[in-house]
C-alpha atoms as an extended CHARMM CRD file, in Angstrom:
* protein
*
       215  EXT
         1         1  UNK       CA             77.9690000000      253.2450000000      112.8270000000  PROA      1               0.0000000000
         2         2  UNK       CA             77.1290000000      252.1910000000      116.1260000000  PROA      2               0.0000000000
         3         3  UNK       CA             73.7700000000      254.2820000000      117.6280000000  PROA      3               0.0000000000
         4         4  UNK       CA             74.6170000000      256.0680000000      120.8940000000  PROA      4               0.0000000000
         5         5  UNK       CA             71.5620000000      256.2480000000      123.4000000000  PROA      5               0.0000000000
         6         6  UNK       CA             70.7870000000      258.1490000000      126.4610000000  PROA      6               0.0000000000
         7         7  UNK       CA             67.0170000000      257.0280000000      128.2730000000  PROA      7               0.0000000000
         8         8  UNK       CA             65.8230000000      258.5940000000      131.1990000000  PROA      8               0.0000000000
         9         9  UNK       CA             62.6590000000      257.0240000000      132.9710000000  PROA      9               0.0000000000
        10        10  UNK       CA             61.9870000000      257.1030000000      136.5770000000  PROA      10              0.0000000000
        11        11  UNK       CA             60.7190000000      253.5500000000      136.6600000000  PROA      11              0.0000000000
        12        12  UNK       CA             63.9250000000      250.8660000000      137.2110000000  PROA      12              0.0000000000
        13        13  UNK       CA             62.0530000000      248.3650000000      135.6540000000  PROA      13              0.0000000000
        14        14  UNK       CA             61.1990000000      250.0470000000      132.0730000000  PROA      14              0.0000000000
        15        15  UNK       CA             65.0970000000      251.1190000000      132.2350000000  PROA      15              0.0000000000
        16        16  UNK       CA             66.0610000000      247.5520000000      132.4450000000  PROA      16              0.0000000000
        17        17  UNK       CA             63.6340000000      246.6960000000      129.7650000000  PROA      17              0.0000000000
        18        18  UNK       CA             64.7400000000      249.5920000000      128.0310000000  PROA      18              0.0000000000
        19        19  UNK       CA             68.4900000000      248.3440000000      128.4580000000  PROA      19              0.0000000000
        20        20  UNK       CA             68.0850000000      244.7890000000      127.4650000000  PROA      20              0.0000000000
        21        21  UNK       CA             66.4020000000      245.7720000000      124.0590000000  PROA      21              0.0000000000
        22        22  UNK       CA             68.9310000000      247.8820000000      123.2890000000  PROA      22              0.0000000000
        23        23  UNK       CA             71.9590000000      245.4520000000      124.1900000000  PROA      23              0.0000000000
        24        24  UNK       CA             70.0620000000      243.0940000000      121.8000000000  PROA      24              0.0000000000
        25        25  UNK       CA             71.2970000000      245.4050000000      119.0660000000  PROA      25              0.0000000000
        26        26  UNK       CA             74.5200000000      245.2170000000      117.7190000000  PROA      26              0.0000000000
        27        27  UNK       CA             74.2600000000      248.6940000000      115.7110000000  PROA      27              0.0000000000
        28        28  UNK       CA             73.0660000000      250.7240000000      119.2090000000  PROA      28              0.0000000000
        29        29  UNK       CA             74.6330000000      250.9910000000      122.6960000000  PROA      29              0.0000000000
        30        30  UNK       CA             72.9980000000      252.3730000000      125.9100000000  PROA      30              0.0000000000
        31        31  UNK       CA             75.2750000000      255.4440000000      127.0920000000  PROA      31              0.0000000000
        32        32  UNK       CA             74.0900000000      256.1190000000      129.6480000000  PROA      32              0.0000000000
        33        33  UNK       CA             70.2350000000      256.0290000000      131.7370000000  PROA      33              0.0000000000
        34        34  UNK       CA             68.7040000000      258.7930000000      134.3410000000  PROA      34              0.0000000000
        35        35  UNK       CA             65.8820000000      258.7040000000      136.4950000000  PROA      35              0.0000000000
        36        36  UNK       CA             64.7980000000      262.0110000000      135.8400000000  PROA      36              0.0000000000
        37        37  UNK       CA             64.9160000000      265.0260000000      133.7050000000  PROA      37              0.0000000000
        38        38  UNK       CA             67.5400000000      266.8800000000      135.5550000000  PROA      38              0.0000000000
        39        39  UNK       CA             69.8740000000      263.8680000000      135.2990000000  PROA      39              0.0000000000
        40        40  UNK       CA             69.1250000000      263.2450000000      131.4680000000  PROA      40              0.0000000000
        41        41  UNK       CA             70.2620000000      266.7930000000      130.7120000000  PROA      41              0.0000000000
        42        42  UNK       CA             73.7150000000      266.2000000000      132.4570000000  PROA      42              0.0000000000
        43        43  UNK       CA             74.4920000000      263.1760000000      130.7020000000  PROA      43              0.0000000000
        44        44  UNK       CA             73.5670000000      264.0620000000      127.4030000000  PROA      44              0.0000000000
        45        45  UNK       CA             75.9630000000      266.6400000000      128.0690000000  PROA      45              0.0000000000
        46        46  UNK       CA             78.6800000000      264.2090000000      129.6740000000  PROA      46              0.0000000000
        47        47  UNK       CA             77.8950000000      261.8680000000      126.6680000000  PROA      47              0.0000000000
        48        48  UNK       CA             76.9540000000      263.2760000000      123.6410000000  PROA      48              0.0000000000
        49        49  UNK       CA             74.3510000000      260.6840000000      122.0510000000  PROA      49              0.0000000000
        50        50  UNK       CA             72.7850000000      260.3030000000      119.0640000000  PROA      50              0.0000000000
        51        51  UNK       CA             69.3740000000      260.2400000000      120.1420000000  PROA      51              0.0000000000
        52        52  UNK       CA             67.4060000000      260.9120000000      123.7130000000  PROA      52              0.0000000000
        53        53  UNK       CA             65.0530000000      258.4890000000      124.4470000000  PROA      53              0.0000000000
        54        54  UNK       CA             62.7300000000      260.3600000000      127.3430000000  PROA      54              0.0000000000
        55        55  UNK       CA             59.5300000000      259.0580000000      129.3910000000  PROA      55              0.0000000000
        56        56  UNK       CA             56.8540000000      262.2400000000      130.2580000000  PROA      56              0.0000000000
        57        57  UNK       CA             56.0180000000      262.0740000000      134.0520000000  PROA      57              0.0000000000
        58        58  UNK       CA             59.7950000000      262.0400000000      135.5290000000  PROA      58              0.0000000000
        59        59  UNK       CA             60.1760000000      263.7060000000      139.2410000000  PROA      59              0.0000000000
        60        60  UNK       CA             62.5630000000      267.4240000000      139.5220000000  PROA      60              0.0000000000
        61        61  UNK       CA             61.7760000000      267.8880000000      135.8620000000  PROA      61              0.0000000000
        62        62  UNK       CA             59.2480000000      265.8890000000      133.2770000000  PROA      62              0.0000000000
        63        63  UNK       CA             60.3330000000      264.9270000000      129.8130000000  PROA      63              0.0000000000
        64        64  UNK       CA             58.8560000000      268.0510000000      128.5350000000  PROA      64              0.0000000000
        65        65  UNK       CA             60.8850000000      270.4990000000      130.0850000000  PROA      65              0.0000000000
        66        66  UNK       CA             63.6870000000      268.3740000000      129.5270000000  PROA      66              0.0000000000
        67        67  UNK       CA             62.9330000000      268.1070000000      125.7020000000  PROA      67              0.0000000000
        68        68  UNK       CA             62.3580000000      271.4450000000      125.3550000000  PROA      68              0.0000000000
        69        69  UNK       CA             65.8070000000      272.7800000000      127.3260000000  PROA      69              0.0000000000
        70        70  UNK       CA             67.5000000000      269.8110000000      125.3020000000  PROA      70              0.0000000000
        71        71  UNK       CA             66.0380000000      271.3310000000      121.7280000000  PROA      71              0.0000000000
        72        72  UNK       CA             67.6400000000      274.3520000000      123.0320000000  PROA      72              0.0000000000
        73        73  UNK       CA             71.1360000000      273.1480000000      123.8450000000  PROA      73              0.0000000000
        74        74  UNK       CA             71.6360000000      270.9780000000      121.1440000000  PROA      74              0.0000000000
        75        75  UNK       CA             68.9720000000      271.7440000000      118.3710000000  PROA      75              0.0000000000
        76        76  UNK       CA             70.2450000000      268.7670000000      115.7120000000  PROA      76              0.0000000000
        77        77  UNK       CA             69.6760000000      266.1250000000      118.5880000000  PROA      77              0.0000000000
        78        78  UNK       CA             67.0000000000      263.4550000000      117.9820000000  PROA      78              0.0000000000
        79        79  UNK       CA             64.7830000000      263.5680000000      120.9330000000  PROA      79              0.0000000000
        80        80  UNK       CA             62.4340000000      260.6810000000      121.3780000000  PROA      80              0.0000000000
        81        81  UNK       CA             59.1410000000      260.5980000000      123.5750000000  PROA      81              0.0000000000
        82        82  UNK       CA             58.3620000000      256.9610000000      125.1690000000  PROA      82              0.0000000000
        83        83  UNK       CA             55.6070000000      257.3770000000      127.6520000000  PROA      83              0.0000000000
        84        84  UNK       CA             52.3740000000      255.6120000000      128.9000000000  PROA      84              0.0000000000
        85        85  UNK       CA             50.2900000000      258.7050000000      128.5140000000  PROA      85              0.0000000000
        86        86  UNK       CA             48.9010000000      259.1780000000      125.0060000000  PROA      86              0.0000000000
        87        87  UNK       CA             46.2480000000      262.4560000000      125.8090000000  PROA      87              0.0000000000
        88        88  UNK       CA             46.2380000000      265.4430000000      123.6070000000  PROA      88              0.0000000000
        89        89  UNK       CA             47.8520000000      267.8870000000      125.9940000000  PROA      89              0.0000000000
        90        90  UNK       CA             51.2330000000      265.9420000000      126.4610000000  PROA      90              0.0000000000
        91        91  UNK       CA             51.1370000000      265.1160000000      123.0080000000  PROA      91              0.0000000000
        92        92  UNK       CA             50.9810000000      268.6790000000      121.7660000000  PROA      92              0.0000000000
        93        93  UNK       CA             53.1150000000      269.9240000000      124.3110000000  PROA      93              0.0000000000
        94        94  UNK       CA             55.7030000000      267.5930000000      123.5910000000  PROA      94              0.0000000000
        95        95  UNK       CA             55.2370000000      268.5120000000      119.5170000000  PROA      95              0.0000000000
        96        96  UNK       CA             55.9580000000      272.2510000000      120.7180000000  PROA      96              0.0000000000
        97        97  UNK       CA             58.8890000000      271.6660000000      122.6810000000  PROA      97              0.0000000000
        98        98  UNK       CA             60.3360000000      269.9320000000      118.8800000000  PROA      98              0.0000000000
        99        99  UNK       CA             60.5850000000      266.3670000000      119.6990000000  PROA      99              0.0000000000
       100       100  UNK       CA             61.7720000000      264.1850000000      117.3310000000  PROA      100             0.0000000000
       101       101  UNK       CA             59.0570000000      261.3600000000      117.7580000000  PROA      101             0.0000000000
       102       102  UNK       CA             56.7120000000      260.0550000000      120.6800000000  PROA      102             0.0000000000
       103       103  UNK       CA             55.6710000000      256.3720000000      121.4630000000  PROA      103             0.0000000000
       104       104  UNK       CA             53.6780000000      254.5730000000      123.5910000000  PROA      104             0.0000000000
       105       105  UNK       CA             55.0700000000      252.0450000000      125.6970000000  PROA      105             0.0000000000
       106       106  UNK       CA             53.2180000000      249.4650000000      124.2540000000  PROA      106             0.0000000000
       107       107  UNK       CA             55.7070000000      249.6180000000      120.9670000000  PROA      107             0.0000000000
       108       108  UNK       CA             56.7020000000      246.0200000000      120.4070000000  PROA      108             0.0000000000
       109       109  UNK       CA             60.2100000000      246.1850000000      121.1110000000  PROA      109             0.0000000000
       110       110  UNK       CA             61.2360000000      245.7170000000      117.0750000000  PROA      110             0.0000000000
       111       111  UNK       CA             59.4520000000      248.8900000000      116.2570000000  PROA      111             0.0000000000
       112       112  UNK       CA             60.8730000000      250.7600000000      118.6340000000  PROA      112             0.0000000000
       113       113  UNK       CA             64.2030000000      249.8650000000      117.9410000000  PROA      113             0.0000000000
       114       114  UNK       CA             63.3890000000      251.0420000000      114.2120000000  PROA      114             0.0000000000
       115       115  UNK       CA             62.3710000000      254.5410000000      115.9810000000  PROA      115             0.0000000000
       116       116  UNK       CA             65.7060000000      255.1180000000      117.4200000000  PROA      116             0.0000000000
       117       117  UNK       CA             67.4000000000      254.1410000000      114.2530000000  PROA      117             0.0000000000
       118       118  UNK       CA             65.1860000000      256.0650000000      112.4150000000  PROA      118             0.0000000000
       119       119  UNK       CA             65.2750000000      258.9920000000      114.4150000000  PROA      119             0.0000000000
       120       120  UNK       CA             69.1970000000      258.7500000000      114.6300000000  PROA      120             0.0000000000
       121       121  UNK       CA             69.2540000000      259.8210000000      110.7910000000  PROA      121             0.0000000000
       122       122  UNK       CA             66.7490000000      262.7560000000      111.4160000000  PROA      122             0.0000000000
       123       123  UNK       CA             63.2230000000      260.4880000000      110.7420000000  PROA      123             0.0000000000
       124       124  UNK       CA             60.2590000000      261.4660000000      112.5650000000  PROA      124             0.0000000000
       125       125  UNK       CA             58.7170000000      258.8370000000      114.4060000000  PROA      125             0.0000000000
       126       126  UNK       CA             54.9700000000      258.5900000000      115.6350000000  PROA      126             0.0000000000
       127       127  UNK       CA             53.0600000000      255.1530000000      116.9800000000  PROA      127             0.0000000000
       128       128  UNK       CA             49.9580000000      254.6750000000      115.4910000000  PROA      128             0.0000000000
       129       129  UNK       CA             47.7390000000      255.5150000000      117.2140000000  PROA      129             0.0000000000
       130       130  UNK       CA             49.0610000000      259.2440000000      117.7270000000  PROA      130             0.0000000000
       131       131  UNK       CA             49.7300000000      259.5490000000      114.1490000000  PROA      131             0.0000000000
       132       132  UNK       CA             45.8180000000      258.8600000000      114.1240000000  PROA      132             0.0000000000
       133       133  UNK       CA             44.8850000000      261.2640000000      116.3230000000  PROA      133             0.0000000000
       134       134  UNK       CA             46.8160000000      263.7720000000      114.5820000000  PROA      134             0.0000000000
       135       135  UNK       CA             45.7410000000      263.4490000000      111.3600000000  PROA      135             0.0000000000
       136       136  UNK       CA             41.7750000000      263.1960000000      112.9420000000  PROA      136             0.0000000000
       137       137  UNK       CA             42.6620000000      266.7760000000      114.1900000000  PROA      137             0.0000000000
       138       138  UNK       CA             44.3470000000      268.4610000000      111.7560000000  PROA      138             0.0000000000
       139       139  UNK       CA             42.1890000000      271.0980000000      110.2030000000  PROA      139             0.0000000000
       140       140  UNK       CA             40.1720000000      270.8700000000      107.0440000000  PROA      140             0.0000000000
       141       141  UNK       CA             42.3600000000      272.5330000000      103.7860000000  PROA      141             0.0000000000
       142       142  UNK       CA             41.4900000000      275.7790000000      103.2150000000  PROA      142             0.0000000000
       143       143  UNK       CA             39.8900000000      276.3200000000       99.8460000000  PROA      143             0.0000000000
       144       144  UNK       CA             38.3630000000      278.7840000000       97.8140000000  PROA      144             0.0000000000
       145       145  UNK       CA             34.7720000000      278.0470000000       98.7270000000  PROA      145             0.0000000000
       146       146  UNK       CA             35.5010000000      278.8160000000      102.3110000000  PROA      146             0.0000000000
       147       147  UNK       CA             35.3270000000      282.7420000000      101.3420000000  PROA      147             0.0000000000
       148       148  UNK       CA             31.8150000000      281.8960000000      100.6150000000  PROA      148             0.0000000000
       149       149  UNK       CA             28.4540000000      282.4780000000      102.6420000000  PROA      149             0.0000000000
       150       150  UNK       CA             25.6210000000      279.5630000000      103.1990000000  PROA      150             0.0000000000
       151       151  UNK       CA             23.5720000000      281.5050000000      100.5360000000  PROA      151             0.0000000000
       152       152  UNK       CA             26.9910000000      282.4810000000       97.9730000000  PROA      152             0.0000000000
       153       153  UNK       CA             27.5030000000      278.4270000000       98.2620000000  PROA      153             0.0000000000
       154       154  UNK       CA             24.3820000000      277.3900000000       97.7980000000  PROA      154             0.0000000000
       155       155  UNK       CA             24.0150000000      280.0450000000       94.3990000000  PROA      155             0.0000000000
       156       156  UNK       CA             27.4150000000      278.5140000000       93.0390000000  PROA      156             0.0000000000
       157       157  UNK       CA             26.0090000000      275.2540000000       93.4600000000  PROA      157             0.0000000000
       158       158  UNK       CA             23.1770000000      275.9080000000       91.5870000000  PROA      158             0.0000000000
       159       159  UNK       CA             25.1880000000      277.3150000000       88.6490000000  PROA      159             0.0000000000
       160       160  UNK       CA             27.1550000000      274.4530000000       89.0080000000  PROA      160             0.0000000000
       161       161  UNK       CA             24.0220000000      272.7390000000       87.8730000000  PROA      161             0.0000000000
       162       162  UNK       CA             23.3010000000      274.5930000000       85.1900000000  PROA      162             0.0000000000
       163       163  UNK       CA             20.1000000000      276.9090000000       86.3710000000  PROA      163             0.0000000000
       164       164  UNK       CA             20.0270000000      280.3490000000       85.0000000000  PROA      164             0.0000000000
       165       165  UNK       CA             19.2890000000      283.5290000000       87.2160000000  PROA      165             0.0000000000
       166       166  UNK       CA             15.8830000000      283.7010000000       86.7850000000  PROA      166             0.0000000000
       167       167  UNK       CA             15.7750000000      279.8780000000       87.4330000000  PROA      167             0.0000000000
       168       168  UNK       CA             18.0840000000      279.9090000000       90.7150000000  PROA      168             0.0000000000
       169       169  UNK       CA             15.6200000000      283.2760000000       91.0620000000  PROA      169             0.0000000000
       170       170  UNK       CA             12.4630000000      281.2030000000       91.3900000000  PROA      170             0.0000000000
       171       171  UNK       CA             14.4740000000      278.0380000000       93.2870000000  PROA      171             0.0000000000
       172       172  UNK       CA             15.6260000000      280.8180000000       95.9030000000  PROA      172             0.0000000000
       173       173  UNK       CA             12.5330000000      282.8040000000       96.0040000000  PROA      173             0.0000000000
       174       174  UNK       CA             14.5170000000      286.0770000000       95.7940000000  PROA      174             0.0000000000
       175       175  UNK       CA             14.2130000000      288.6190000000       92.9060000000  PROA      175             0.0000000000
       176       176  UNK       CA             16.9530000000      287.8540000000       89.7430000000  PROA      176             0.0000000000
       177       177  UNK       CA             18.2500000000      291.4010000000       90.4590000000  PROA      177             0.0000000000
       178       178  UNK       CA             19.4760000000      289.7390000000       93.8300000000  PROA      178             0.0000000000
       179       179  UNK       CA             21.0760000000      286.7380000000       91.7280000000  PROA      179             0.0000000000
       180       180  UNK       CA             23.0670000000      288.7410000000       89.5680000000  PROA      180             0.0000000000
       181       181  UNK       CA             24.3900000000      290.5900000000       92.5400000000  PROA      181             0.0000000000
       182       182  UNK       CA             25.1140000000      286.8910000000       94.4770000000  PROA      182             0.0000000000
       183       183  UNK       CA             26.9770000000      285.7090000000       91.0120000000  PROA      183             0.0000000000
       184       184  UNK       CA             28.8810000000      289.4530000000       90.5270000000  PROA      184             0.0000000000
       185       185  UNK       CA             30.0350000000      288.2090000000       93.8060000000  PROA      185             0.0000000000
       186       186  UNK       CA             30.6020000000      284.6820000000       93.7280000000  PROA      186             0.0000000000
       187       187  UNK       CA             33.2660000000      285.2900000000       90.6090000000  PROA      187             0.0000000000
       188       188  UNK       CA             35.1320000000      287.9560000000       92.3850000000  PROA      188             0.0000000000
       189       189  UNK       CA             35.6440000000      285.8580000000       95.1390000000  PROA      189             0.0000000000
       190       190  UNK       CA             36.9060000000      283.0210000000       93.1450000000  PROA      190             0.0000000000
       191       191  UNK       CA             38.6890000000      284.8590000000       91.3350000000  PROA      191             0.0000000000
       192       192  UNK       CA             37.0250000000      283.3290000000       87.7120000000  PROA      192             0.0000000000
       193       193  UNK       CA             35.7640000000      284.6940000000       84.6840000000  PROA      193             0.0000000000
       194       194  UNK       CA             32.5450000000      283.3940000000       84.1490000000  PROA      194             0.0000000000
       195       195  UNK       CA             30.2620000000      280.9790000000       85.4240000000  PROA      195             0.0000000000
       196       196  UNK       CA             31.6810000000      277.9310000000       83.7830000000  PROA      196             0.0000000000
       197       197  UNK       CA             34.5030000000      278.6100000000       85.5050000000  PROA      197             0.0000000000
       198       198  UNK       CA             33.0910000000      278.8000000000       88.2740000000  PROA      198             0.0000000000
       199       199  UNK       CA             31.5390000000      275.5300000000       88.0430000000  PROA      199             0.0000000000
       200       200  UNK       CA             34.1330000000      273.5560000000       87.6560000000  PROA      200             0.0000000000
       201       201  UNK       CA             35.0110000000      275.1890000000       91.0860000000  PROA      201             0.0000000000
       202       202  UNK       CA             32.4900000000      273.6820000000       92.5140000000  PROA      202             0.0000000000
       203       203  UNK       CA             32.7760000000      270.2060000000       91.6330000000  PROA      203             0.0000000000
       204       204  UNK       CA             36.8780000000      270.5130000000       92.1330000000  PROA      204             0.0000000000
       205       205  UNK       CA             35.4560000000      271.1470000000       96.2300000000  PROA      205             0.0000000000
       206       206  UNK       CA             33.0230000000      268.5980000000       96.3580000000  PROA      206             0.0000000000
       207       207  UNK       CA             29.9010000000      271.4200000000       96.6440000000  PROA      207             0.0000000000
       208       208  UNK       CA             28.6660000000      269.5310000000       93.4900000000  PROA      208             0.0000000000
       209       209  UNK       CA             29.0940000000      265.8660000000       91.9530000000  PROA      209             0.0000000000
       210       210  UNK       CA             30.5460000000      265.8810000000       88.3830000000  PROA      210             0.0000000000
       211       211  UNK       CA             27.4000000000      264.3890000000       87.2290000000  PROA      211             0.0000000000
       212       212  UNK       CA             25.1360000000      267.1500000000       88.3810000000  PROA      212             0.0000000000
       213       213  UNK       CA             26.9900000000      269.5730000000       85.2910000000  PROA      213             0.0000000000
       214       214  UNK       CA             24.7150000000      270.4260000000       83.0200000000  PROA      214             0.0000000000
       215       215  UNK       CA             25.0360000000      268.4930000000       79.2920000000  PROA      215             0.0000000000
């Protein structure tokens, strides 16, 4: 099944580059190619493609916009991003409007060629470095221990070593009336029985090593 391709890139001489690679191909042809946004979303329409290959900074409208009014209009379509900017404000931006990958331009020509066909069969495609740079800023798991205060984690990970209440009493230098209240509360909000359980917690979230349970 032959790969049907609208670009749309302001700059004649990353079309032609565009072009050549994808003559090169025998399993994709280049429908059509605009040199901005505006044009893109009339040939798509004139077209029908299997997957939009878009650059960011386009004059009349940028790839954003046009991914984003494209995601509309035709919400199955594979929408690729293929720009020179990699910053986390078009990257996010271009997430949100639901593209279907985004590239740098400096994509050796092979992989990007294995983007479009990937992203023909519904593949998300990432170079990289962005895939990098998401995965630096995704957000830590959330996990039980996060219900906890400084002072609830640092009680549960002296359980998790085996002191008693009047020991973690003395370590803390508060009275073991205020322990028992710290563990009372410490099990409720991990939802365990007891303070093995609890534990075992604790080493699960990396608070404690496995090595520092007692026996």
């Amino acid at each position: 099944m032959t790969i049907g391709i609208v670009i749309a890139d302001d700059h004649e001489i990353v079309r032609r580059g565009l072009r050549l690679t994808i003559a090169g191909e025998p399993d994709m042809t280049l429908l059509a190619e605009a040199a901005n946004g505006r044009q893109a979303l009339l040939l798509v329409e004139q077209t029908h493609p299997d997957v939009v290959l878009l650059d960011i900074q386009m004059p009349e409208m940028d790839g954003i916009e046009t991914a984003r009014l494209l995601r509309r209009r035709h919400p199955d379509l594979p929408i690729l991003i293929l720009t020179g900017f990699g910053n986390d404000a078009h990257l996010y931006a271009a997430l949100q409007a639901g593209v279907t990958g985004y590239l740098l331009k400096d994509t050796p020509g092979d992989e990007l060629v294995a983007a479009l066909r990937g992203a023909a069969v519904g593949r998300p495609q990432l170079h990289p470095d962005i895939a990098r740079r998401l995965m630096q800023h995704m957000p830590a798991p959330h996990t039980p221990l996060d219900e906890l205060t400084a002072r609830e984690r640092e009680v549960l990970g002296l359980i998790g070593r085996g002191l008693s209440n009047k020991e973690i009493s003395a370590s803390l230098q508060l009275s073991e009336t205020t322990i028992k209240g710290y563990v009372s509360v410490i099990l409720g909000k991990l939802h365990v029985a007891d303070r093995t359980q609890a534990a075992l917690l604790a080493v699960r979230y990396g608070l404690i090593d496995v090595d520092e349970l007692p026996g």
